[in-house]
PQR file of N, CA, C, O and H, with PARSE charges and radii, in Angstrom:
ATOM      1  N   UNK A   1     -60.965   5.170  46.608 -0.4000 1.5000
ATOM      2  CA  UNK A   1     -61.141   6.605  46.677 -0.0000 2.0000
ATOM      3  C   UNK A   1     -60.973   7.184  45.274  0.5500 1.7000
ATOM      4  O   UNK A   1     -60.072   7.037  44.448 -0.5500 1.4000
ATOM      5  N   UNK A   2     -62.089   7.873  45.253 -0.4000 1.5000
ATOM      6  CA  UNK A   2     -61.859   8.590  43.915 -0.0000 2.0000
ATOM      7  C   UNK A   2     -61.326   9.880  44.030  0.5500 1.7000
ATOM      8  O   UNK A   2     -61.644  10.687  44.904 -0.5500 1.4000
ATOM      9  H   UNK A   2     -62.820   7.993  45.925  0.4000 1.0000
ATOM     10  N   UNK A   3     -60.060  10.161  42.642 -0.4000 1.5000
ATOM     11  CA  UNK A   3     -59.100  11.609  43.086 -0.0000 2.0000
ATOM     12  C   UNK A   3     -59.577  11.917  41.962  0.5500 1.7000
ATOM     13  O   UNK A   3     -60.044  11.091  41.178 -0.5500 1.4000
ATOM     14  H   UNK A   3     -59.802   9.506  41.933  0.4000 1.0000
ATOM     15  N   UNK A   4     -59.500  13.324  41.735 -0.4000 1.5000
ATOM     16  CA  UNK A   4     -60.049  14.168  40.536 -0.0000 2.0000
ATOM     17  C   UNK A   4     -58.649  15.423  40.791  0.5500 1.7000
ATOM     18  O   UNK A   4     -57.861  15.317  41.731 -0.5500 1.4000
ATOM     19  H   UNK A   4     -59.121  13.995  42.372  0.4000 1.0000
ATOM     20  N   UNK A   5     -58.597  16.316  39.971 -0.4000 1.5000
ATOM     21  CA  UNK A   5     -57.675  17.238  39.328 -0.0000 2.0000
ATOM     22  C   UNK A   5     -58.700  18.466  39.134  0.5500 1.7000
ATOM     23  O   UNK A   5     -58.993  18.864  38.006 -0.5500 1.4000
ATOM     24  H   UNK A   5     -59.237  16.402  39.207  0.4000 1.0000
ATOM     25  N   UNK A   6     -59.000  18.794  39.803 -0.4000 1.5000
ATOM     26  CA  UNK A   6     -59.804  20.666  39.482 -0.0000 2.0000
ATOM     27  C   UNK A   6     -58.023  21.490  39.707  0.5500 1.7000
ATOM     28  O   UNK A   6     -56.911  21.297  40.198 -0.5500 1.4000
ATOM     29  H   UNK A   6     -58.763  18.470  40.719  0.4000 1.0000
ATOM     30  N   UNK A   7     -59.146  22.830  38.642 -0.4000 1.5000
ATOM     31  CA  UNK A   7     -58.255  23.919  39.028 -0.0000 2.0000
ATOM     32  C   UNK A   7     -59.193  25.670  40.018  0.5500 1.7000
ATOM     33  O   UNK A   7     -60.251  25.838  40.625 -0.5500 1.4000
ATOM     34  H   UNK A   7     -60.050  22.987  38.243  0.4000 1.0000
ATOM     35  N   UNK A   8     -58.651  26.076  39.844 -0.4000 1.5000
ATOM     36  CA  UNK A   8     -58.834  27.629  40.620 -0.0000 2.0000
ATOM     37  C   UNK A   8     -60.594  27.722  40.217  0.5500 1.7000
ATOM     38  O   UNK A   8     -60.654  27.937  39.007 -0.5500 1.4000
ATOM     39  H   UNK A   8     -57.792  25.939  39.351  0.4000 1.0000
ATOM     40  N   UNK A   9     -61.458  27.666  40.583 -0.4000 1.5000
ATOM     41  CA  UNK A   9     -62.902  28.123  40.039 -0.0000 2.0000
ATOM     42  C   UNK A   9     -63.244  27.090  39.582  0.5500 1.7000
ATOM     43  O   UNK A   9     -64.133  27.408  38.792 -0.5500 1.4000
ATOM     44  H   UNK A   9     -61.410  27.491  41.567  0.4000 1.0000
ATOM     45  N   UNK A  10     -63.071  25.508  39.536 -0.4000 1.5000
ATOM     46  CA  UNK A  10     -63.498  24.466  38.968 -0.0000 2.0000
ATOM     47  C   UNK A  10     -64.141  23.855  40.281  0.5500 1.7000
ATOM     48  O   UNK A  10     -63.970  24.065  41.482 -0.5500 1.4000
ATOM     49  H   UNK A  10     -62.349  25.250  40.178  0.4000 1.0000
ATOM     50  N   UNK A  11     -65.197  22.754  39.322 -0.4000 1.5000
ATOM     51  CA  UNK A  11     -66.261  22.255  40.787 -0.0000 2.0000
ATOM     52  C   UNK A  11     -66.555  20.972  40.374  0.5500 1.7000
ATOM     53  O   UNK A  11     -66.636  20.749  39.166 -0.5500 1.4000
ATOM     54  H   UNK A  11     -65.335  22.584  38.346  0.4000 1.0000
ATOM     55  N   UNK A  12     -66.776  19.852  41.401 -0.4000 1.5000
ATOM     56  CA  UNK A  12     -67.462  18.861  41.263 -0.0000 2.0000
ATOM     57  C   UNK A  12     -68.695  19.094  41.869  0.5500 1.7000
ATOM     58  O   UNK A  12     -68.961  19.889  42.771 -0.5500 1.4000
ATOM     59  H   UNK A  12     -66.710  20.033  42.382  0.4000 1.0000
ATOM     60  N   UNK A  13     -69.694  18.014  41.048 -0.4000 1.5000
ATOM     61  CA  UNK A  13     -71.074  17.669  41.613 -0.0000 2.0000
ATOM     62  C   UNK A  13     -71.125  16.497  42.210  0.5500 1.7000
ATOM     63  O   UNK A  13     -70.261  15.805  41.672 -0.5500 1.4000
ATOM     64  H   UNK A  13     -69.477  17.368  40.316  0.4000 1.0000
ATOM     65  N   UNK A  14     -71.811  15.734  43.248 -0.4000 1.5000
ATOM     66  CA  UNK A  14     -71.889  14.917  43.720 -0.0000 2.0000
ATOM     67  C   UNK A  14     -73.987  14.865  43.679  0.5500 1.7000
ATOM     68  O   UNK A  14     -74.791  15.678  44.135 -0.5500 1.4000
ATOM     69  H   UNK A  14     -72.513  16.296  43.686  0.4000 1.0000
ATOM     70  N   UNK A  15     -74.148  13.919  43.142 -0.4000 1.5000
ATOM     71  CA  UNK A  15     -75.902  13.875  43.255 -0.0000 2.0000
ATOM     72  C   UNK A  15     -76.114  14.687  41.820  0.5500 1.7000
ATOM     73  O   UNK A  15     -75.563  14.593  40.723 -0.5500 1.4000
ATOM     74  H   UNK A  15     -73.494  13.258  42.772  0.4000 1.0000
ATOM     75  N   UNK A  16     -77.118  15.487  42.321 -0.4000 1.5000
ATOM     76  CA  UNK A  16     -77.484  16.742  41.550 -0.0000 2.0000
ATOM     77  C   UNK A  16     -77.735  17.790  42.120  0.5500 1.7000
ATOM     78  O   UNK A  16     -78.100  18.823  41.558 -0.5500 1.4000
ATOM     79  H   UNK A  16     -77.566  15.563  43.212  0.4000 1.0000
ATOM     80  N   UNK A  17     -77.491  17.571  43.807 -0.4000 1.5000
ATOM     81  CA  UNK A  17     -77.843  19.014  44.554 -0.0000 2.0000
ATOM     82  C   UNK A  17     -76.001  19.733  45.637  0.5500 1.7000
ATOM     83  O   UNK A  17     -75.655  20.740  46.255 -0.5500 1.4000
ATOM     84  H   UNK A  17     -77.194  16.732  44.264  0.4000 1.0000
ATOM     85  N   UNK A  18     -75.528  18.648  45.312 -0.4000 1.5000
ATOM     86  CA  UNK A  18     -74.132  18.861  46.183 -0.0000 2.0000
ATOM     87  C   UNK A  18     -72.592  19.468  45.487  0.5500 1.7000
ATOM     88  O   UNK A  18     -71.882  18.602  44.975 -0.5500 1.4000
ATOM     89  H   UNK A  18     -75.810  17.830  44.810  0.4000 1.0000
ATOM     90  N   UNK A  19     -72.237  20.470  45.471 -0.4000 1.5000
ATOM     91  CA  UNK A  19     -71.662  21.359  44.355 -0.0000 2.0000
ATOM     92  C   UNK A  19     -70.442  21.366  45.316  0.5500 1.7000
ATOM     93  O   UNK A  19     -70.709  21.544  46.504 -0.5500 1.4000
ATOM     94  H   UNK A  19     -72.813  21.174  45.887  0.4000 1.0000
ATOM     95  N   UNK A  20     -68.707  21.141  44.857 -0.4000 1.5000
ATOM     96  CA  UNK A  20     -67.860  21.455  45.879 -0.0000 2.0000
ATOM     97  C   UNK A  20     -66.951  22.268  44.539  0.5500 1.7000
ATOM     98  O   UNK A  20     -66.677  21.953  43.381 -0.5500 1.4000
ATOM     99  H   UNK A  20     -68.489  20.997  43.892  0.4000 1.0000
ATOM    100  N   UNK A  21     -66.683  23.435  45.398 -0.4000 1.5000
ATOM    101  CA  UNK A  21     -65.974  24.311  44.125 -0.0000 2.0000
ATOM    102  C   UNK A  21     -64.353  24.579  44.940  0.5500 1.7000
ATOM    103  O   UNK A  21     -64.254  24.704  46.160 -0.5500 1.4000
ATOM    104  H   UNK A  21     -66.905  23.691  46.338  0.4000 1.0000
ATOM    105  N   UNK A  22     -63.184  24.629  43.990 -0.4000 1.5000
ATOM    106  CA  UNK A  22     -62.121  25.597  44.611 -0.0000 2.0000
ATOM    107  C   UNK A  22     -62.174  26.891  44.490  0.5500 1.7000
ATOM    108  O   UNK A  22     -62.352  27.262  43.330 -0.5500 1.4000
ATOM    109  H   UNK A  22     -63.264  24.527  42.998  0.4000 1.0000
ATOM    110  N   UNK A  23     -62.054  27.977  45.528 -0.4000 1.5000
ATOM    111  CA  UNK A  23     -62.301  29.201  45.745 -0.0000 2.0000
ATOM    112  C   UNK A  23     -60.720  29.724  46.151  0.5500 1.7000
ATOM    113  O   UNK A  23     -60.330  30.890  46.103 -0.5500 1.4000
ATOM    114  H   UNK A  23     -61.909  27.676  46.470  0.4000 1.0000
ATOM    115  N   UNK A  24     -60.226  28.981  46.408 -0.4000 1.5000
ATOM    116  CA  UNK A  24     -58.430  29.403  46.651 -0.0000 2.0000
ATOM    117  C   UNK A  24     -57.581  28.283  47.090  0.5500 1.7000
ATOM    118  O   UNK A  24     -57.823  27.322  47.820 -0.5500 1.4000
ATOM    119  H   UNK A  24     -60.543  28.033  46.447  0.4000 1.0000
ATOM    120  N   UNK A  25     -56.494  28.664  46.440 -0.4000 1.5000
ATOM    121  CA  UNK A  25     -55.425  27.709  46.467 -0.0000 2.0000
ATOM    122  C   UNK A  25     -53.990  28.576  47.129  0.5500 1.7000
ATOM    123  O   UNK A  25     -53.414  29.553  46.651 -0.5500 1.4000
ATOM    124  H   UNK A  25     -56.298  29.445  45.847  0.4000 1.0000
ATOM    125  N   UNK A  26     -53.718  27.878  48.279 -0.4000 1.5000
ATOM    126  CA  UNK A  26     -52.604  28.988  48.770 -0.0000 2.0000
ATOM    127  C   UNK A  26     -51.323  27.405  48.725  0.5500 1.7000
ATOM    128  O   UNK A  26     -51.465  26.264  48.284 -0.5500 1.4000
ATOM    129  H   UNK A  26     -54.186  27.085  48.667  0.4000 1.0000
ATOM    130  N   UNK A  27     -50.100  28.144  49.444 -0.4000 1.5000
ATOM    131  CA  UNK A  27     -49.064  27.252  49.547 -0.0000 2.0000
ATOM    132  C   UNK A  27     -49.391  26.322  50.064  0.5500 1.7000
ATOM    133  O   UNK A  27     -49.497  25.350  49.316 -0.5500 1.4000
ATOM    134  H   UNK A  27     -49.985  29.071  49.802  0.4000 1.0000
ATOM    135  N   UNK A  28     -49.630  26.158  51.143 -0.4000 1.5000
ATOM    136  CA  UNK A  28     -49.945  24.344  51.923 -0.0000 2.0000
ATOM    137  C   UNK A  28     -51.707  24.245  52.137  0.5500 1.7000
ATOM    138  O   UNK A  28     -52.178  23.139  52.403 -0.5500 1.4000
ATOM    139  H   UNK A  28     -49.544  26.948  51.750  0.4000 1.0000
ATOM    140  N   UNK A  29     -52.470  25.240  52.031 -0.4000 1.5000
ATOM    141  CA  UNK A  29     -53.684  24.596  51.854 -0.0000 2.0000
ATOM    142  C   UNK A  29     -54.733  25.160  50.806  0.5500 1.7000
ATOM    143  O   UNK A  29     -54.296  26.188  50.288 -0.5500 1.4000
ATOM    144  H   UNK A  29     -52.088  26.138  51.815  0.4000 1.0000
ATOM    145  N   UNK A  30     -55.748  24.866  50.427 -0.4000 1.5000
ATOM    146  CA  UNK A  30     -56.755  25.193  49.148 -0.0000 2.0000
ATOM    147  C   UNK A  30     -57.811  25.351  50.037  0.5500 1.7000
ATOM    148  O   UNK A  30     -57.716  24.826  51.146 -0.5500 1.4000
ATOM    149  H   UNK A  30     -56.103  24.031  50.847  0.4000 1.0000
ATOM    150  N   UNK A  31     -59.062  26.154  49.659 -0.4000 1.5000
ATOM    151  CA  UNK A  31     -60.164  27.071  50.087 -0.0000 2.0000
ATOM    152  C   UNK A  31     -61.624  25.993  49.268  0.5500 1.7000
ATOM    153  O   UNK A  31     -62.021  26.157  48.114 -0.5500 1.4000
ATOM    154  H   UNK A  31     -59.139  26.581  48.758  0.4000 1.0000
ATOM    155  N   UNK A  32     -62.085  25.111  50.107 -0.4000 1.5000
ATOM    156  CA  UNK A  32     -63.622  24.818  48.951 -0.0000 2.0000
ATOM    157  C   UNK A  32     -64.755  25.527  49.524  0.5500 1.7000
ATOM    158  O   UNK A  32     -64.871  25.875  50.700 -0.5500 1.4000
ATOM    159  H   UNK A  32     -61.762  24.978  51.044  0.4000 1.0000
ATOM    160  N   UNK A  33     -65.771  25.749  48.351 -0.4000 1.5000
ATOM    161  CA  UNK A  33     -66.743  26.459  48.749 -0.0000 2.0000
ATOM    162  C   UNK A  33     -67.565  25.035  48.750  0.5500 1.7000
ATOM    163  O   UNK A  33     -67.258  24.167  47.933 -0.5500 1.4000
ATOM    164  H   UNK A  33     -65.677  25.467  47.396  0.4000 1.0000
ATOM    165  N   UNK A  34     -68.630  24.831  49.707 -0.4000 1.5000
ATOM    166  CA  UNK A  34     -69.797  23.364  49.516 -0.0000 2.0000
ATOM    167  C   UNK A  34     -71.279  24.549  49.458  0.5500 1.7000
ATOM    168  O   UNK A  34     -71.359  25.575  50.134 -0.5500 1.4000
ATOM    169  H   UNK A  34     -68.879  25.537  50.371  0.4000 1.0000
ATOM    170  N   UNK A  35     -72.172  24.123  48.619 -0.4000 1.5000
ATOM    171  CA  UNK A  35     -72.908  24.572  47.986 -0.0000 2.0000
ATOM    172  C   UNK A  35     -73.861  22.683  48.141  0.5500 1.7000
ATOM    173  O   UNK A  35     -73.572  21.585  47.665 -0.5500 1.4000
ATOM    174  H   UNK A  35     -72.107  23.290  48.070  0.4000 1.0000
ATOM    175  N   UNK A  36     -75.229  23.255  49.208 -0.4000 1.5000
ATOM    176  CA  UNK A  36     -75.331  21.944  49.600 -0.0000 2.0000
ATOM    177  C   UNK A  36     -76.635  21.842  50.045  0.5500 1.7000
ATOM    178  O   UNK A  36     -76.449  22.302  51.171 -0.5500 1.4000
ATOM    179  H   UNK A  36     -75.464  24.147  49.595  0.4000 1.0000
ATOM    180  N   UNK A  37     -77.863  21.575  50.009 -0.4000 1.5000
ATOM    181  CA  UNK A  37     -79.099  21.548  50.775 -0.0000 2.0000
ATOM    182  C   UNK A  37     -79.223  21.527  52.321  0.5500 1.7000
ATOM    183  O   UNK A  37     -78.734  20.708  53.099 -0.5500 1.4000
ATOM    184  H   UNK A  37     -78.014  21.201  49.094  0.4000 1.0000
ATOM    185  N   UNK A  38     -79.925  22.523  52.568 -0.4000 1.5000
ATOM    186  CA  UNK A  38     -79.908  22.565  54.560 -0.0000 2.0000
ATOM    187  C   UNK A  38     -79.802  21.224  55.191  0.5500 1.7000
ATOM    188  O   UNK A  38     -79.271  20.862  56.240 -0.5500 1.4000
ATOM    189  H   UNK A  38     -80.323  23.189  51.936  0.4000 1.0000
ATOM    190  N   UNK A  39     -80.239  20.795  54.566 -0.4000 1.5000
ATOM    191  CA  UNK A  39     -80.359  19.369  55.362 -0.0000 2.0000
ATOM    192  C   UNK A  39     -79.363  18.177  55.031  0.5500 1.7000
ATOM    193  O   UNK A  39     -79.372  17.018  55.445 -0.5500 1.4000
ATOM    194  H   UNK A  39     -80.671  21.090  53.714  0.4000 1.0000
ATOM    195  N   UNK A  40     -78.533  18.799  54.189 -0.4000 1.5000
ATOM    196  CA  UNK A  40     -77.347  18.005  54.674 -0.0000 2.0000
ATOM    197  C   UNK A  40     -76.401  18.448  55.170  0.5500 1.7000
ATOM    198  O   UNK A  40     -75.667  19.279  54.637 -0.5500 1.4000
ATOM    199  H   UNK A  40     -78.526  19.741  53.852  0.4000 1.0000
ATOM    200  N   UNK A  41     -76.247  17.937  56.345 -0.4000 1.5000
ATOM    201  CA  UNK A  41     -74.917  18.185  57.534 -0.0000 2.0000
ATOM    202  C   UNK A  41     -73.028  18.154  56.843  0.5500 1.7000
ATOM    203  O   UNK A  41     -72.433  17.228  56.292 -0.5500 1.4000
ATOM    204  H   UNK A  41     -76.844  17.261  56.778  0.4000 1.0000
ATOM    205  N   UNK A  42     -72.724  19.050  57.058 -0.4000 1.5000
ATOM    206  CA  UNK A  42     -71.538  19.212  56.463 -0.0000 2.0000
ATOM    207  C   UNK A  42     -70.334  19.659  57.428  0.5500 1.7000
ATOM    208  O   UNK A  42     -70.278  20.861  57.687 -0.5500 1.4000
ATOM    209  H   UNK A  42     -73.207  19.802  57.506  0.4000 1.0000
ATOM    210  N   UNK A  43     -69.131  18.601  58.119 -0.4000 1.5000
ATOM    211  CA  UNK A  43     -68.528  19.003  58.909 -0.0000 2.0000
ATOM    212  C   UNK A  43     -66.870  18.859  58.459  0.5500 1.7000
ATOM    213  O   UNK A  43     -66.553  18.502  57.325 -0.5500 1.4000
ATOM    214  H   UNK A  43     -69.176  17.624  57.908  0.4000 1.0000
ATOM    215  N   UNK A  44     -66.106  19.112  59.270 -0.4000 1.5000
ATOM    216  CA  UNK A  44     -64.357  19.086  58.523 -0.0000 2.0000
ATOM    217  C   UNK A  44     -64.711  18.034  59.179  0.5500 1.7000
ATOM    218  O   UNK A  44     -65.691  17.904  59.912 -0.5500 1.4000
ATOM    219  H   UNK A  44     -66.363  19.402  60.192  0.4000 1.0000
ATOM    220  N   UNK A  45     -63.185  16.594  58.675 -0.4000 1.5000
ATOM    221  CA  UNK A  45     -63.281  15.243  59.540 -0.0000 2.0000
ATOM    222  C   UNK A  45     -62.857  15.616  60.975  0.5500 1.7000
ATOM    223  O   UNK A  45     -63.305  15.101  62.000 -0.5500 1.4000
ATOM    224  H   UNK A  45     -62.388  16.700  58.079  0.4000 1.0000
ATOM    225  N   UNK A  46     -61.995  16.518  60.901 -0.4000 1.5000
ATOM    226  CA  UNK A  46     -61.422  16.393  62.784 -0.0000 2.0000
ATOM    227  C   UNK A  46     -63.052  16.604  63.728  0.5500 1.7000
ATOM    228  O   UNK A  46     -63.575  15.935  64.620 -0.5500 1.4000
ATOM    229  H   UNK A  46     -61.631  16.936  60.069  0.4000 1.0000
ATOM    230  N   UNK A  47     -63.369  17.580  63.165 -0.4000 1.5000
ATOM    231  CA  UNK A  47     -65.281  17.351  63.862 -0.0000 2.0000
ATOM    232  C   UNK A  47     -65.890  16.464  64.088  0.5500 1.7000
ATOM    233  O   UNK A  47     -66.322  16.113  65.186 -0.5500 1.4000
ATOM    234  H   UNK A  47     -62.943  18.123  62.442  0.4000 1.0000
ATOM    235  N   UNK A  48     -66.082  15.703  62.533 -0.4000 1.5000
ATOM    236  CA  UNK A  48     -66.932  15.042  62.827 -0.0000 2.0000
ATOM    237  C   UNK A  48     -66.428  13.778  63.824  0.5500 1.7000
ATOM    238  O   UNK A  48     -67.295  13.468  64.641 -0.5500 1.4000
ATOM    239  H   UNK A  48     -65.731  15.989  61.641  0.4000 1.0000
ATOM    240  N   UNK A  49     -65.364  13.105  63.893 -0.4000 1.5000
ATOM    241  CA  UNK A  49     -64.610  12.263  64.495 -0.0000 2.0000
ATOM    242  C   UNK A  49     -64.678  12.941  66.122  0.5500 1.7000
ATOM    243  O   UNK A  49     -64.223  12.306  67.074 -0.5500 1.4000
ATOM    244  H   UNK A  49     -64.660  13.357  63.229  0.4000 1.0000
ATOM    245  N   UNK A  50     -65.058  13.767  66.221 -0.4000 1.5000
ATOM    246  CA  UNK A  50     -64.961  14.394  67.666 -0.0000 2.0000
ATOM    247  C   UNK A  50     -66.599  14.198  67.819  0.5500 1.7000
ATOM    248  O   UNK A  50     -66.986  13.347  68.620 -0.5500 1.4000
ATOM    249  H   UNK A  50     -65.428  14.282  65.448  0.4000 1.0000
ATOM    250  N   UNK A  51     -67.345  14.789  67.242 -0.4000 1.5000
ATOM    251  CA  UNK A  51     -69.058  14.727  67.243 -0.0000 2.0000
ATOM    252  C   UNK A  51     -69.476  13.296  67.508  0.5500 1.7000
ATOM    253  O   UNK A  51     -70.337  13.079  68.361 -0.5500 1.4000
ATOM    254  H   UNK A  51     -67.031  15.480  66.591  0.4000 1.0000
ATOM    255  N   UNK A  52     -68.715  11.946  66.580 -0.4000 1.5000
ATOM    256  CA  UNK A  52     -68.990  10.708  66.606 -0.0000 2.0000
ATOM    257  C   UNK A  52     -68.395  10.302  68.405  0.5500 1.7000
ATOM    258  O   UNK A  52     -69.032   9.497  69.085 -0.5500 1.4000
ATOM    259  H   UNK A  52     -68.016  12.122  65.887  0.4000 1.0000
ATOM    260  N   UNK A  53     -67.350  10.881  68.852 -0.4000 1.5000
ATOM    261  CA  UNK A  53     -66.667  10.439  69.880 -0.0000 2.0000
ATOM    262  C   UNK A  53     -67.885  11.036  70.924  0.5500 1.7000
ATOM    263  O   UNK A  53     -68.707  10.148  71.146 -0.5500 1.4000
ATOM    264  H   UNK A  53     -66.833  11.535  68.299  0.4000 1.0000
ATOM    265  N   UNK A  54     -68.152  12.110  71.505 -0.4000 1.5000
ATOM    266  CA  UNK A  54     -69.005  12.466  71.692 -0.0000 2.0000
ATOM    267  C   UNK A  54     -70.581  11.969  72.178  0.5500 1.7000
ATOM    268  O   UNK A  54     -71.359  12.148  73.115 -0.5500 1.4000
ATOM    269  H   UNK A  54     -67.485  12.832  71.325  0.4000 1.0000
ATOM    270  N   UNK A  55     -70.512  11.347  71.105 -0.4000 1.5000
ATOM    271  CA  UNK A  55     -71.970  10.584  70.746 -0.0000 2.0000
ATOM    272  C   UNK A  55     -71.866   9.014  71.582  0.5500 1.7000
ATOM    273  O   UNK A  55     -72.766   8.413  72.168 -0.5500 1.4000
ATOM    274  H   UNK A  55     -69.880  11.201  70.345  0.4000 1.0000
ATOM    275  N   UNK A  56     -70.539   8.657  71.404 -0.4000 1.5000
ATOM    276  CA  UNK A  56     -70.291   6.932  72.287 -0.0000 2.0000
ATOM    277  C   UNK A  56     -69.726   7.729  73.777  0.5500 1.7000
ATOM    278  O   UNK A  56     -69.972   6.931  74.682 -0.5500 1.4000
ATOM    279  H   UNK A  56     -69.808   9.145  70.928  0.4000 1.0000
ATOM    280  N   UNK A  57     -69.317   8.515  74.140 -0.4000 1.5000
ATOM    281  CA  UNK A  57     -69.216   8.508  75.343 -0.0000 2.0000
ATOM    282  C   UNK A  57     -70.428   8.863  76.245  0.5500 1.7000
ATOM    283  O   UNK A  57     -70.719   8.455  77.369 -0.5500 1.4000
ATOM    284  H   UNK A  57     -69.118   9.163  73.405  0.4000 1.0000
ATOM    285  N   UNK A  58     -71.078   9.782  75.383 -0.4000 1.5000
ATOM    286  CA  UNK A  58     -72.569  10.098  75.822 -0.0000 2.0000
ATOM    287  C   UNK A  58     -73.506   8.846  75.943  0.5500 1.7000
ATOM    288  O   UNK A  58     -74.225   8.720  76.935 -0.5500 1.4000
ATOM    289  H   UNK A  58     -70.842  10.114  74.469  0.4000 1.0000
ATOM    290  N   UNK A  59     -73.497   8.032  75.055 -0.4000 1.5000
ATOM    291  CA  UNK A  59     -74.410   6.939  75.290 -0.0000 2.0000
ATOM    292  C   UNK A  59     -73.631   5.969  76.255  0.5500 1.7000
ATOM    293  O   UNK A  59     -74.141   5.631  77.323 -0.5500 1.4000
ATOM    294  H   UNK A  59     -72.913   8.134  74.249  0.4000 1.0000
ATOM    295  N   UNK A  60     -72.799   5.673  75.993 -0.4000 1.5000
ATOM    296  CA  UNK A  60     -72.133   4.604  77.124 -0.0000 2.0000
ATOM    297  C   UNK A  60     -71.806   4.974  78.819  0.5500 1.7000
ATOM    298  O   UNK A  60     -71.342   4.310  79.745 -0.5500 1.4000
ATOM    299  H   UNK A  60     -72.384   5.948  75.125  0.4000 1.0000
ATOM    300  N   UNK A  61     -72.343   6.488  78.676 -0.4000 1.5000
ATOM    301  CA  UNK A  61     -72.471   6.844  80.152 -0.0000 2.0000
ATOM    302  C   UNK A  61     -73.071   6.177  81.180  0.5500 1.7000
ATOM    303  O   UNK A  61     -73.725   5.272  80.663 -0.5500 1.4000
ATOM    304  H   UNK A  61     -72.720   7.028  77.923  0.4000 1.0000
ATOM    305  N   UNK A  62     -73.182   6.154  82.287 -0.4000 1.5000
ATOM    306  CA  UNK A  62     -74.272   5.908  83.600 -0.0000 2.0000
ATOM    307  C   UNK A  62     -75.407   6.568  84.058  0.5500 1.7000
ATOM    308  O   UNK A  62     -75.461   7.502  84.859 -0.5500 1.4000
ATOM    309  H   UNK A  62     -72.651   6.890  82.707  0.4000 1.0000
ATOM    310  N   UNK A  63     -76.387   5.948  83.425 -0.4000 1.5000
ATOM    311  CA  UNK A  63     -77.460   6.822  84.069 -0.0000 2.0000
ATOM    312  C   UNK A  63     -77.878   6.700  85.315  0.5500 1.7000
ATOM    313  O   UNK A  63     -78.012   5.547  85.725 -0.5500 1.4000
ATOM    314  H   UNK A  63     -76.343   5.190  82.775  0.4000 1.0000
ATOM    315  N   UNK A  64     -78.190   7.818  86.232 -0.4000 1.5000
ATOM    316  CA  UNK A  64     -78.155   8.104  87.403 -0.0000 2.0000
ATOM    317  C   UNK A  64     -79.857   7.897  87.565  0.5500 1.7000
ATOM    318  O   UNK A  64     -80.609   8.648  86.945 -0.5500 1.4000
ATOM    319  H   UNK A  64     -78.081   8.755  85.899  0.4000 1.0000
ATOM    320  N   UNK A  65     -80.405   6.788  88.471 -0.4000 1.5000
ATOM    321  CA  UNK A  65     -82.082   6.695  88.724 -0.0000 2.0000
ATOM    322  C   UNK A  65     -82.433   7.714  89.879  0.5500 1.7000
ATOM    323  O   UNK A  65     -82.648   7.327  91.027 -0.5500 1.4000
ATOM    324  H   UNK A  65     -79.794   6.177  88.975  0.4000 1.0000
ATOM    325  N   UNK A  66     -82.482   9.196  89.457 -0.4000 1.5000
ATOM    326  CA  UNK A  66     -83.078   9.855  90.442 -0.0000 2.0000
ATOM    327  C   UNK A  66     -84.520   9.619  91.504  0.5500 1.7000
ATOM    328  O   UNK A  66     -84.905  10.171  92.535 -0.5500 1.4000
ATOM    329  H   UNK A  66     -82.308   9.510  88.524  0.4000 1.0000
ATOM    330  N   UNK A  67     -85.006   8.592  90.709 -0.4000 1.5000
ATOM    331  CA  UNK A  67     -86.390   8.009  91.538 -0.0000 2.0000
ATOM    332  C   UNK A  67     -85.991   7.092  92.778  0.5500 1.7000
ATOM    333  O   UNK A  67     -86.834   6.729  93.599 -0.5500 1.4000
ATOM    334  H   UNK A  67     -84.693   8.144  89.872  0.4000 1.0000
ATOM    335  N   UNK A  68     -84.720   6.765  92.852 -0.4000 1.5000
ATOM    336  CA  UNK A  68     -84.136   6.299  93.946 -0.0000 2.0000
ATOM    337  C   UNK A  68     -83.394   6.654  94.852  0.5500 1.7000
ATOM    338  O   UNK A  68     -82.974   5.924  95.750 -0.5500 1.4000
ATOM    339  H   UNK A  68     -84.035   7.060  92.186  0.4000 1.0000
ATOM    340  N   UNK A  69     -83.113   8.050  94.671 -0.4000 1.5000
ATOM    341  CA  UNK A  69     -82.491   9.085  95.614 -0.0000 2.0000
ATOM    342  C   UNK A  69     -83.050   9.019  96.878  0.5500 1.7000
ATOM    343  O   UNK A  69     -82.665   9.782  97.763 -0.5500 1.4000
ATOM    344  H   UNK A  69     -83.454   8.643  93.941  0.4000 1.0000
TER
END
């Protein structure tokens, strides 16, 4: 994992189109702004780990053959 050191208004680039800036820094948490092309999907981890969960319970479901009702 790579750690970096920004301050208040400082930004990394990732690519050449993916911009993550600090916009505020409070006592226990900091504010980023993502500055990012529509088409890339951008979620907090507790999401996406819920979206991925989601996704295997949905597929590993039972499909029901209504043509045999």
């Amino acid at each position: 994992m790579l750690i970096l050191t920004r301050k208040l208004g400082e930004s990394i680039i990732i690519e050449d189109d993916i911009k993550i800036t600090v916009v505020d820094i409070g006592k226990h948490q900091i504010k980023l702004g993502i500055s990012a092309p529509k088409n890339i999907t951008i979620n907090r981890e507790e999401v996406f780990k819920k979206i991925k969960e989601e996704n295997v319970l949905s597929s590993t479901s039972k499909i029901i053959d209504v043509a045999r009702k």
